[in-house]
ZAZATI-793750 format. One line per 3 residues: number of its first residue (from 0); their letters; for each residue x, y, z negated of C-alpha. Coordinates in nm, 3 decimals, padded with zeros to 5 digits. Each point is the difference from the previous one (the first is absolute). Layout:
<atoms>
NUM	a	X:Y:Z; ...
</atoms>
This chain:
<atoms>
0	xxx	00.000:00.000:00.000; 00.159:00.321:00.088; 00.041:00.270:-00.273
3	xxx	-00.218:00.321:-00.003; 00.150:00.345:-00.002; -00.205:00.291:-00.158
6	xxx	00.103:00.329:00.209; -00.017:00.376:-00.090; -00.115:00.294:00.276
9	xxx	-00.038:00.339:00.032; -00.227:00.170:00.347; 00.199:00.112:00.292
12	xxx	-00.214:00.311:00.111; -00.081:00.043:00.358; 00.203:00.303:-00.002
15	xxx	00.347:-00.236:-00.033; 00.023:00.184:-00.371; 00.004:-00.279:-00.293
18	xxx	-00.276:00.021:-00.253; -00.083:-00.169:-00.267; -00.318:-00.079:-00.193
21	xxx	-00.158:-00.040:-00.262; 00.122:-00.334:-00.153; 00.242:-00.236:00.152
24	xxx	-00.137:-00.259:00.268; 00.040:-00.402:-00.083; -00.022:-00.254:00.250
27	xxx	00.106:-00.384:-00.032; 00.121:-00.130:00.310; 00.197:-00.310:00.045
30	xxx	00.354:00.005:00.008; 00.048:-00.196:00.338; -00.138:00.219:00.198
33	xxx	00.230:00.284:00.155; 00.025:00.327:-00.049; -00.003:00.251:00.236
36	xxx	00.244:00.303:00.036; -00.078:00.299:-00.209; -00.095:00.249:00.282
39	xxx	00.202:00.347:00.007; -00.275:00.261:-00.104; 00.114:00.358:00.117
42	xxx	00.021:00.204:-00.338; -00.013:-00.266:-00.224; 00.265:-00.122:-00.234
45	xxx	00.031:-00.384:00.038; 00.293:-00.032:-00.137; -00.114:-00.136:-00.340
48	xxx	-00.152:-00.310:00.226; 00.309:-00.172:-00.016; -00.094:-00.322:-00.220
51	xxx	-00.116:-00.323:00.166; -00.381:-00.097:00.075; -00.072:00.309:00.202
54	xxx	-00.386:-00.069:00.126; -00.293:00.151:00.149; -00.343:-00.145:-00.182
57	xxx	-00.264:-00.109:00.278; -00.192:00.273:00.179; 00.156:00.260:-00.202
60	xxx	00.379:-00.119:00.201; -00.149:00.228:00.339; -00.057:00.260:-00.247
63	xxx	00.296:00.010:-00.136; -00.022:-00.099:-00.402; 00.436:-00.054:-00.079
66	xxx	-00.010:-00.233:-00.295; 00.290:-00.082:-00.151; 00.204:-00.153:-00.270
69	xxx	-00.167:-00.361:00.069; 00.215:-00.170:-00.290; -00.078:-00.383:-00.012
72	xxx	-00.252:-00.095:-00.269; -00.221:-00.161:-00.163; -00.231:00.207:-00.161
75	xxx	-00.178:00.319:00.135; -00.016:00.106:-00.357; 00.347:00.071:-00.056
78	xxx	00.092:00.143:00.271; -00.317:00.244:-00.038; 00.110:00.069:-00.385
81	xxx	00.367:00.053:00.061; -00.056:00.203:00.306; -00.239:00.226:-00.191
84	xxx	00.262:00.036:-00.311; 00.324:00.100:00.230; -00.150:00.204:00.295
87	xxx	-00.230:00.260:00.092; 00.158:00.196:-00.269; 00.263:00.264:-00.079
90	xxx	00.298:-00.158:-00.250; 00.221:00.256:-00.164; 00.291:-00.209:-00.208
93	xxx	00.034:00.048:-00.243; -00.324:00.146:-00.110; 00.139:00.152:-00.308
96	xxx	00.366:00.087:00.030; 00.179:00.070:-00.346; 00.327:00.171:00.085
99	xxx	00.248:-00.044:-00.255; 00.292:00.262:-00.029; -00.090:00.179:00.343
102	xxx	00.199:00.261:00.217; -00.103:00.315:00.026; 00.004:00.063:00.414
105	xxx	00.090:-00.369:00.048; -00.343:-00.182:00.201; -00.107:-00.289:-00.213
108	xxx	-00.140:-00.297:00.247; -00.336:-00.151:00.018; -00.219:-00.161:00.278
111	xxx	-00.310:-00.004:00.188; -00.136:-00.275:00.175; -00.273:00.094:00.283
114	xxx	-00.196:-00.371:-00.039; -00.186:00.102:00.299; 00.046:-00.143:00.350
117	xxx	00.000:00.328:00.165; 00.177:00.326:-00.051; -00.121:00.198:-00.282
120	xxx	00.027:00.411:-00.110; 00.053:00.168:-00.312; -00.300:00.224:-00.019
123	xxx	00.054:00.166:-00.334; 00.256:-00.050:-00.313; -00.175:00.126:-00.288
126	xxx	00.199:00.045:-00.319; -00.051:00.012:-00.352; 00.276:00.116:-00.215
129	xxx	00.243:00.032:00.243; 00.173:00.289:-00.104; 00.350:-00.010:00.131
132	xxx	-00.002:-00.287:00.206; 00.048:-00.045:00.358; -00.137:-00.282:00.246
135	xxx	00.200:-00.126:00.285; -00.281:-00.013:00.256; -00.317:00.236:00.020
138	xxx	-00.361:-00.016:00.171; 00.057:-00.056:00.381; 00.268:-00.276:-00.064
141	xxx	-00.167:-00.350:00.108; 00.129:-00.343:-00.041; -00.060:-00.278:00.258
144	xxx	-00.213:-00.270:00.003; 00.125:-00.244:-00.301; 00.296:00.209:-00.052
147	xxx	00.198:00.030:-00.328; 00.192:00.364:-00.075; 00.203:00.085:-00.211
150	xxx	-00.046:00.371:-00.115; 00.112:00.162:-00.304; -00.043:00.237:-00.270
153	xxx	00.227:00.299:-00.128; 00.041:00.204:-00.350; 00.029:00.287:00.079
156	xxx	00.141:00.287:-00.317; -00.323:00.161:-00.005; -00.118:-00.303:-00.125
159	xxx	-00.095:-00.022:-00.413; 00.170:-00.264:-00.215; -00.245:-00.249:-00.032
162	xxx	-00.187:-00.061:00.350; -00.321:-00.240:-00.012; -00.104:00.065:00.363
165	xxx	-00.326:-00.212:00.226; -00.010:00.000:00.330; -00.297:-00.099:00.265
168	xxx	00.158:-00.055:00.335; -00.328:00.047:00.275; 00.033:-00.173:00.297
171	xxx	-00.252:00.012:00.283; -00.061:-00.382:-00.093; 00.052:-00.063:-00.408
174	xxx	00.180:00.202:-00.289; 00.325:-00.095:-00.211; -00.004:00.076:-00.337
177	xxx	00.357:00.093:-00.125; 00.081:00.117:-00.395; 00.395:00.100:-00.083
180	xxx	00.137:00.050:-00.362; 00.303:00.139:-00.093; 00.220:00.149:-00.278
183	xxx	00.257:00.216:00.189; 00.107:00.133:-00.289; 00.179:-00.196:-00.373
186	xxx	-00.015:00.240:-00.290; 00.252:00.026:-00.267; -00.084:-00.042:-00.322
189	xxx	00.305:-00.005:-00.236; 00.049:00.342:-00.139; 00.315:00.182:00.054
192	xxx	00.233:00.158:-00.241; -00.005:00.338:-00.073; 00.154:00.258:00.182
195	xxx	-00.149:-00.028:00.298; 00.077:00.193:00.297; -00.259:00.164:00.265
198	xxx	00.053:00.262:00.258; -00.264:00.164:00.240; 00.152:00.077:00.380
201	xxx	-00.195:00.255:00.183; 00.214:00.096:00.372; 00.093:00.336:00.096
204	xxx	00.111:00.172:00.315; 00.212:00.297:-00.042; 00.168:00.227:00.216
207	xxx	00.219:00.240:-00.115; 00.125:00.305:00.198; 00.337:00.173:-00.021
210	xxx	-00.076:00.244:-00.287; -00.131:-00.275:-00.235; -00.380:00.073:00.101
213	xxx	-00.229:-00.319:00.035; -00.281:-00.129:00.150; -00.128:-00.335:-00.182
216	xxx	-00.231:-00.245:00.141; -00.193:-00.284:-00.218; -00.013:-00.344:00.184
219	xxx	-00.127:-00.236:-00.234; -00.300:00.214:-00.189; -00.006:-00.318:-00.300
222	xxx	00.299:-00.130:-00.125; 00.162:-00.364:00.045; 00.028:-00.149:-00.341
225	xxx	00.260:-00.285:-00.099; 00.115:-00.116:-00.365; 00.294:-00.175:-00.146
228	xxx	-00.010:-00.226:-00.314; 00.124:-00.279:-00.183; -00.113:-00.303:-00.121
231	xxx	00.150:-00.214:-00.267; 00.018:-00.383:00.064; 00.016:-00.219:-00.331
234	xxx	00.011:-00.311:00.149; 00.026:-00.249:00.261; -00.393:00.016:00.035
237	xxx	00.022:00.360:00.082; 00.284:-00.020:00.216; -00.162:-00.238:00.223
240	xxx	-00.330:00.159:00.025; 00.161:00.296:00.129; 00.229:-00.186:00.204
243	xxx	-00.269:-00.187:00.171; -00.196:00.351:00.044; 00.276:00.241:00.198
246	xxx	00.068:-00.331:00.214; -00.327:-00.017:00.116; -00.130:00.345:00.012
249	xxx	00.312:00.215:00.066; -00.110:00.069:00.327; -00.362:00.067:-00.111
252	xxx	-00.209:00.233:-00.190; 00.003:-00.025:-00.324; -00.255:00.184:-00.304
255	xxx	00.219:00.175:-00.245; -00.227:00.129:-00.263; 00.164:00.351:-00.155
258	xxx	00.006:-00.082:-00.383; 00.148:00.309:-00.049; -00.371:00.136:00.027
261	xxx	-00.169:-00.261:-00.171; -00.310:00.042:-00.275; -00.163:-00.199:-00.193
264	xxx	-00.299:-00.240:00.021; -00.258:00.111:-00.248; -00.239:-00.239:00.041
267	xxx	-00.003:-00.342:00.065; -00.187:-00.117:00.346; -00.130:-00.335:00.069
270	xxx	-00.027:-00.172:00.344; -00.281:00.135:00.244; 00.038:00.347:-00.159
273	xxx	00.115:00.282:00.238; 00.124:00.235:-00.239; 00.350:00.028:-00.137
276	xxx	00.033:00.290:-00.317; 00.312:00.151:-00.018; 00.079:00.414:-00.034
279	xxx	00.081:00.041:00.360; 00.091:00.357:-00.053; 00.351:-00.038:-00.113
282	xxx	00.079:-00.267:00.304; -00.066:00.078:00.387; -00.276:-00.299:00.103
285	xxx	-00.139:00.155:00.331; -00.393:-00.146:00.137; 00.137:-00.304:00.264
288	xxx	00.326:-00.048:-00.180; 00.084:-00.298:-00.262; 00.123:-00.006:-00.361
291	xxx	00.131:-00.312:-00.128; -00.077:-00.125:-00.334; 00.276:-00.171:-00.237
294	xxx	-00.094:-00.185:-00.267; 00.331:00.032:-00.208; -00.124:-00.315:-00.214
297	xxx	-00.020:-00.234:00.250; 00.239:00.149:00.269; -00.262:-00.021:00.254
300	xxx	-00.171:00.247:00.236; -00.279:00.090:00.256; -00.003:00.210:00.250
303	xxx	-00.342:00.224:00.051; -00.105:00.215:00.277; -00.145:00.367:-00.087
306	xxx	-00.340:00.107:00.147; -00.030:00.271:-00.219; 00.191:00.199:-00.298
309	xxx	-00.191:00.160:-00.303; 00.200:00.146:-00.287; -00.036:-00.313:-00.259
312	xxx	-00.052:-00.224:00.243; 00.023:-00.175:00.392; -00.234:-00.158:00.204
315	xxx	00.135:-00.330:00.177; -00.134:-00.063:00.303; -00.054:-00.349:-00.066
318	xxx	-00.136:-00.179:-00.344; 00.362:-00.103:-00.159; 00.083:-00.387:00.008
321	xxx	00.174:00.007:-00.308; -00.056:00.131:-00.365; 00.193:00.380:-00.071
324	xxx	00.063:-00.001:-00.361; 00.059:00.318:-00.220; 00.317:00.102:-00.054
327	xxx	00.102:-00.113:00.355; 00.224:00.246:00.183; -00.205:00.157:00.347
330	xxx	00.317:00.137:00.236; -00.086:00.161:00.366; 00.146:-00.238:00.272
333	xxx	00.157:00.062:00.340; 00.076:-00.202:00.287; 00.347:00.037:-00.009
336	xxx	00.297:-00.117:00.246; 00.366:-00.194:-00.186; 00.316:00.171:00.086
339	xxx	00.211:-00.245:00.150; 00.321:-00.136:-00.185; -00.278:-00.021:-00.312
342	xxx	00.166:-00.226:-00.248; 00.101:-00.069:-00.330; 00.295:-00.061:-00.205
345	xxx	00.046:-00.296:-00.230; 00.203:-00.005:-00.309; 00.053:-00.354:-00.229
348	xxx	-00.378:00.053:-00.170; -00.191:00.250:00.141; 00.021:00.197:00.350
351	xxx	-00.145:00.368:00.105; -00.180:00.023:00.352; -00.016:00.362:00.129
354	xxx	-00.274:00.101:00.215; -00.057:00.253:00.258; -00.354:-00.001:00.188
357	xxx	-00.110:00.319:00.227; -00.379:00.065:-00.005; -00.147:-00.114:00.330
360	xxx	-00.340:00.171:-00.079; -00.015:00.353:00.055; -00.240:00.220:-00.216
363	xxx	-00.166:00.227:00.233; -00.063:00.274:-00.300; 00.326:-00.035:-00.212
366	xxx	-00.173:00.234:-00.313; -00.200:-00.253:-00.237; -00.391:00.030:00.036
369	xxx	-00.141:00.148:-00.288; 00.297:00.219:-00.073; -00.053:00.340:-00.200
372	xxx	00.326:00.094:00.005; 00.093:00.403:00.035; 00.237:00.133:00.262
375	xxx	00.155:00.388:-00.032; 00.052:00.237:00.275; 00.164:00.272:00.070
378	xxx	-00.038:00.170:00.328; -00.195:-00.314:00.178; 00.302:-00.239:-00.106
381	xxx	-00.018:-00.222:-00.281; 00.208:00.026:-00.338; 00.141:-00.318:-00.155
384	xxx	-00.005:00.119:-00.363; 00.081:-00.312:-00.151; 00.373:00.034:-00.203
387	xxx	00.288:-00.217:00.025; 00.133:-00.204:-00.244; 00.344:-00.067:-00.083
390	xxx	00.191:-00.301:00.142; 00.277:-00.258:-00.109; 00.195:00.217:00.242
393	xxx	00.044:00.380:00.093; -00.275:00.146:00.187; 00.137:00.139:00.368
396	xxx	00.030:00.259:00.168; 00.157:00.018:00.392; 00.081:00.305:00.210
399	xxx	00.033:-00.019:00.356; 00.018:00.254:00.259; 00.091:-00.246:00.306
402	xxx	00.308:00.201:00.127; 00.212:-00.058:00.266; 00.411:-00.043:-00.019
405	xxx	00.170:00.160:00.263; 00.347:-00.182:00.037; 00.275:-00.003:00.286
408	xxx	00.228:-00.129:-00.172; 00.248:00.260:00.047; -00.082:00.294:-00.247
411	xxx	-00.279:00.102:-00.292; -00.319:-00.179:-00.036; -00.291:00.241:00.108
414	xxx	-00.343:-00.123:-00.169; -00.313:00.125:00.083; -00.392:-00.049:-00.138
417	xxx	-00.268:00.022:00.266; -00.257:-00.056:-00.339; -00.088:00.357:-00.177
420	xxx	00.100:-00.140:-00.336; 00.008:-00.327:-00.179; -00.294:-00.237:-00.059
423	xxx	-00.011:-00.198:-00.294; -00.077:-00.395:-00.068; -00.124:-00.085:-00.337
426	xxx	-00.066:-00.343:-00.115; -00.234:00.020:-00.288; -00.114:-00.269:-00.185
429	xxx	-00.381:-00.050:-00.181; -00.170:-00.201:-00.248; -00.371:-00.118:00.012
432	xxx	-00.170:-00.158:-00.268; -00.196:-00.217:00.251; -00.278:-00.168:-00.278
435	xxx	-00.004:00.304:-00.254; -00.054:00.273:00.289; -00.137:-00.211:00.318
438	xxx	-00.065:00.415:00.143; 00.400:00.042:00.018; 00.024:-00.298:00.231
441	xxx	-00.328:00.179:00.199; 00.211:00.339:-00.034; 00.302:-00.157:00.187
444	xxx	-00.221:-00.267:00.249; -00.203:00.338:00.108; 00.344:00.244:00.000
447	xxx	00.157:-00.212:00.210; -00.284:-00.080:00.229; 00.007:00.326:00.104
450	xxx	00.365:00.036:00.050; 00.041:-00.280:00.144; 00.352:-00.009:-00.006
453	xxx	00.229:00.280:00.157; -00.315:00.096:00.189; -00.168:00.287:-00.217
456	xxx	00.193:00.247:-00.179; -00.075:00.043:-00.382; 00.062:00.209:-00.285
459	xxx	00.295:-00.107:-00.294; 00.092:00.183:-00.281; 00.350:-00.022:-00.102
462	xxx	-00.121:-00.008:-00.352; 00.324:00.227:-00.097; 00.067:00.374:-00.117
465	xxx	00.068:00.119:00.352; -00.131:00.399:-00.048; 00.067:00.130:-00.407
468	xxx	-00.311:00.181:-00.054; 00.152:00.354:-00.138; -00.362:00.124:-00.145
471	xxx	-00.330:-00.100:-00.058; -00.237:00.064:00.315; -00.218:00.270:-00.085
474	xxx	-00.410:-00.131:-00.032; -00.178:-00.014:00.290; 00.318:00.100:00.251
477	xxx	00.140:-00.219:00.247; 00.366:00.119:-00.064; 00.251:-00.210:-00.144
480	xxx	00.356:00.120:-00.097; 00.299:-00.232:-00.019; 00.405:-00.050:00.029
483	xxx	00.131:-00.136:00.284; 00.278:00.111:00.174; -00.041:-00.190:00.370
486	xxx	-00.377:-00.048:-00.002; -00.100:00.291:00.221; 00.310:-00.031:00.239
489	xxx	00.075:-00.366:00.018; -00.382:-00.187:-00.103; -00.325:00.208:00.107
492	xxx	00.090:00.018:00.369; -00.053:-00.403:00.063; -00.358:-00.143:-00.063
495	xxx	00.167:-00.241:-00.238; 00.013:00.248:-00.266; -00.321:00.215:00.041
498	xxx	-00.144:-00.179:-00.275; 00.030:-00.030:-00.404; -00.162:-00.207:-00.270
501	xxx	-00.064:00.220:-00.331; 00.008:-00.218:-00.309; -00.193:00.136:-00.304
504	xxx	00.044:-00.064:-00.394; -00.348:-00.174:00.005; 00.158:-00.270:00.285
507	xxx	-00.220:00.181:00.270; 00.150:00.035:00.368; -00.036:00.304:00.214
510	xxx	00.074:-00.082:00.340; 00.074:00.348:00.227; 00.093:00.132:00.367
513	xxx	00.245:00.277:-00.042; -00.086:00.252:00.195; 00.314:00.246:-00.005
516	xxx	00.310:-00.050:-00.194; 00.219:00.382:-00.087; 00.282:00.003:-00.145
519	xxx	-00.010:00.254:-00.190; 00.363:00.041:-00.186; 00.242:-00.224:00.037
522	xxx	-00.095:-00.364:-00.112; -00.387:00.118:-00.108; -00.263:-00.075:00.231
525	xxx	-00.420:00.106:00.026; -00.177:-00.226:00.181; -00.393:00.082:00.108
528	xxx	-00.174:-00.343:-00.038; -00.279:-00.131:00.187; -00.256:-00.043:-00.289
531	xxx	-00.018:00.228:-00.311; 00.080:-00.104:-00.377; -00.339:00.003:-00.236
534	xxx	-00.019:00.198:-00.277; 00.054:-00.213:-00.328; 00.308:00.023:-00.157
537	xxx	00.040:-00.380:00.062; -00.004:00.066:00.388; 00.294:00.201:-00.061
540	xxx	00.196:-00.209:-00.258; 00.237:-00.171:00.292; 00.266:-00.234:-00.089
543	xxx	00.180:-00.098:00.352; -00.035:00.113:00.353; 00.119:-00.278:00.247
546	xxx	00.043:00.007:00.366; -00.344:-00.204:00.188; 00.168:-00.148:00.293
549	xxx	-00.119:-00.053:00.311; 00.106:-00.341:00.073; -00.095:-00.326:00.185
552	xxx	00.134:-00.367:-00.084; 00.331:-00.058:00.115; -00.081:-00.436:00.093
555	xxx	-00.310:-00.142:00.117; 00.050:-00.218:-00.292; -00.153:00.049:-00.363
558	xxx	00.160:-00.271:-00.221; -00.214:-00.104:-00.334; 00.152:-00.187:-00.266
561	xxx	-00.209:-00.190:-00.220; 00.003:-00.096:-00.374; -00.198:-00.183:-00.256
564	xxx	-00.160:00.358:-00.060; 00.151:00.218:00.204; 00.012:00.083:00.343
567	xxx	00.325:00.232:00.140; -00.080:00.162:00.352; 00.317:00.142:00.173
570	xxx	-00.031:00.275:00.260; 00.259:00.140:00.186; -00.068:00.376:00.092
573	xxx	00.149:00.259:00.236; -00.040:00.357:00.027; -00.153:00.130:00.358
576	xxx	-00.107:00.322:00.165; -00.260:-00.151:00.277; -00.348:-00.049:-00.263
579	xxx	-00.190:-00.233:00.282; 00.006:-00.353:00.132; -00.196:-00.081:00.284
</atoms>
């Protein structure tokens, strides 16, 4: 008895284009009997019909009904069930794709099987989640009949640190469903040991003509942020955890939380809640941002994403997973990039690792939200009128008038200054008490903001006897009389020096424009000032007079040093004549 052969089809139209319908077409013929050619069909793509038993079913043969895939067997059944369970449909493997440890800009394979006989379009690709990511292929792309592609996905940097992305793939015929996971990002959660190091880079164009004038222009309107630390390892277990972590994600992004502007949990949050209660006011936790909270206890951690920011509290934008006990520590968290040559050293017991990450996020407003902090101005520029503190070291002071050496080797050495006079560098150090006054850290986020490096002249008061008032101003007068014996010749005529701070018995500061300066005998001067002195004898009772400089900042570069306490900010200042950036 010959065997029987159950056969698939799909309609030929009379046009020569291939069609198919509604559900596949069975036939049992017997396996003796010949088959025919496949006929050539203009337009259509036969070139799936490549496995043996091609036939043409009775009548329908003239009409042109292609079956195919006549397998031997036994049972129509089967070949009905496992036809129905691999084709007609659109396979993307795998369905859910976990990445582990991904590449940032590196395409991450996956495939899509057309399981349809003919060829078959994308019609739409609609995303949910997909922030950041980027598909290899796009609607318009089509895949033949039966074929299997591989395409691919790619993390791109926009892309957040934890990605949970679904995709439906629409094709004219069928729809792939498509979900990708991935953690792009490993978070440390040892805490370093104090100091540790921060700077904020801002980048500044500046052209400076022969006679020392400038013209300043800001390129980078927020500043790139990196920090350094340390991190104390106390045993082997340590030292292989971090070994195993810069081997594996030197290359890639790392979350370095910044302990250094930590607060504390205040209440305890169990899993499903959304809130996290913590004084956010003395740390910088921004709405779309993450904190990551240390339990100190345990030595464990969670990272949470900010939807919004409240004074005693955030909103995650998620219910938390995990419990967030009191007492916990809540730090702000950055997607941050490993220097390279990152390492440690190891001594007979213990080693340190040193760390240095730059910031890969950028904050588009740099100033904290919420921030009440004051500026002063004087004459549409802003005064820093926070004072300097004294160093382990000298504070510094640098003259230089960029002159030129004339030299021919065969006589006197002629030297000449193309610069009016001398500007001055100072490098001034400052102390913050971060936790006890959160609004000094505001004062210097928002000072420098506007700044923004050497872009935006400022005011600075040398915070020194510079002019030795000779008399009491007289009430109500804008007249001041004092001893100087180069002020009127060598000072007054360069913007630099137009300006003086007034310091008064009660710890009030004046801050005035001096209008003319007269010398009236030798070594006494009158200047006019801009504003008049009030009439209480504590307006008058003045104790120094210092010159307000018109400066900039001499780097792009503010350094902060941070203690247990204690934060240091270092500035380095120069005097200038030209008031505007552009």
């Amino acid at each position: 008895m010959p065997k029987t052969t159950f056969a698939m089809g799909w309609r030929v139209s009379a046009g020569g284009g291939l069609s198919r319908i509604g559900s596949p077409v069975f036939a049992t013929v017997a396996s003796d009997v010949q088959a025919p050619a496949v006929p050539r069909v203009e337009g259509a793509d036969l070139s799936v019909f490549t496995r043996p038993y091609w036939f043409f079913a009775g009548d329908e043969a003239v009409s042109g009904v292609v079956l195919m895939n006549a397998w031997p067997v036994y049972a129509s059944a089967m070949v009905r069930g496992w036809l129905a369970d691999s084709y007609y449909q659109i396979w993307v493997i795998p369905a859910v794709l976990v990445a582990q440890n991904p590449r940032v800009n590196v395409p991450i394979p996956f495939n899509i099987w057309n399981a349809y006989p003919f060829t078959n379009e994308v019609v739409s690709i609609v995303g949910t989640d997909d922030t950041g990511l980027q598909l290899s292929f796009e609607p318009g792309d089509a895949w033949r009949g039966i074929e299997y592609k591989e395409v691919s996905i790619t993390i791109l940097p926009s892309a957040p640190i934890q990605i949970e992305a679904s995709y439906l793939f629409n094709f004219e015929a069928g729809v792939g469903r498509f979900r990708f996971e991935a953690v792009i990002a490993d978070f440390v959660q040892m805490r370093p040991d104090p100091p540790v190091t921060e700077a904020w880079d801002w980048l500044t164009d500046i052209i400076t003509g022969y006679d020392g004038s400038e013209q300043r222009i800001s390129l980078r309107k927020s500043p790139r942020r990196s920090t350094t630390y340390e991190i104390g390892l106390e045993n082997e277990d340590d030292r292989r955890r971090q070994y195993n972590r810069w081997f594996k994600n030197l290359a890639t992004r790392l979350v370095f939380p910044y302990y250094q502007y930590s607060s504390r949990v205040t209440q305890t949050s169990l899993i499903g809640a959304s809130n996290v209660y913590f004084d956010t006011t003395i740390t910088d936790v921004r709405a779309g941002g993450y904190i990551v909270v240390l339990n100190e206890e345990t030595e464990t951690g969670a990272l949470v994403k900010i939807l919004s920011v409240f004074d005693t509290y955030i909103v995650s934008d998620s219910p938390l997973q995990f419990n967030i006990t009191a007492g916990s520590i809540a730090a702000p968290a950055y997607s941050s990039r490993i220097a390279n040559q990152t390492g440690y050293d190891w001594f007979q017991v213990h080693g340190r690792l040193k760390v240095e990450a730059q910031v890969l996020d950028i904050q588009e407003e740099f100033s904290r939200p919420g921030s009440v902090a004051v500026i002063e101005t004087l004459n549409g520029l802003p005064i820093l009128t926070e004072r300097p503190v004294a160093t382990d070291g000298p504070s510094s002071d640098r003259f230089d008038i960029n002159y030129e050496i004339i030299d021919s080797q065969t006589g006197l050495l002629d030297i000449k200054a193309s610069w009016p006079h001398p500007y001055i560098t100072f490098l001034r150090r400052f102390a913050v008490r971060r936790h006890a006054e959160p609004i000094k850290m505001d004062y210097w986020r928002d000072f420098l903001d506007i700044v923004r490096g050497q872009w935006k002249a400022f005011y600075f008061p040398s915070w020194l006897e510079d002019l030795v008032v000779i008399e009491p101003p007289t009430a109500a007068s804008n007249s001041l009389r004092v001893y100087s014996d180069d002020y009127v010749a060598a000072y007054f005529p360069y913007e630099t020096y137009k300006q003086i701070q007034i310091e008064l018995r009660d710890g009030r500061l004046l801050h005035r424009t001096v209008l003319t300066a007269v010398n009236d005998v030798p070594g006494e001067n009158t200047l006019s000032l801009s504003v008049a002195f009030g009439t209480d004898p504590e307006d008058l009772d003045i104790v120094k007079v210092s010159f307000l400089n018109l400066v900039r900042l001499g780097t792009d570069r503010v350094n902060l040093l941070h203690r247990h306490l204690r934060t240091e900010i270092e500035l380095n200042i120069r005097t200038t004549d030209s008031r505007d950036g552009v």
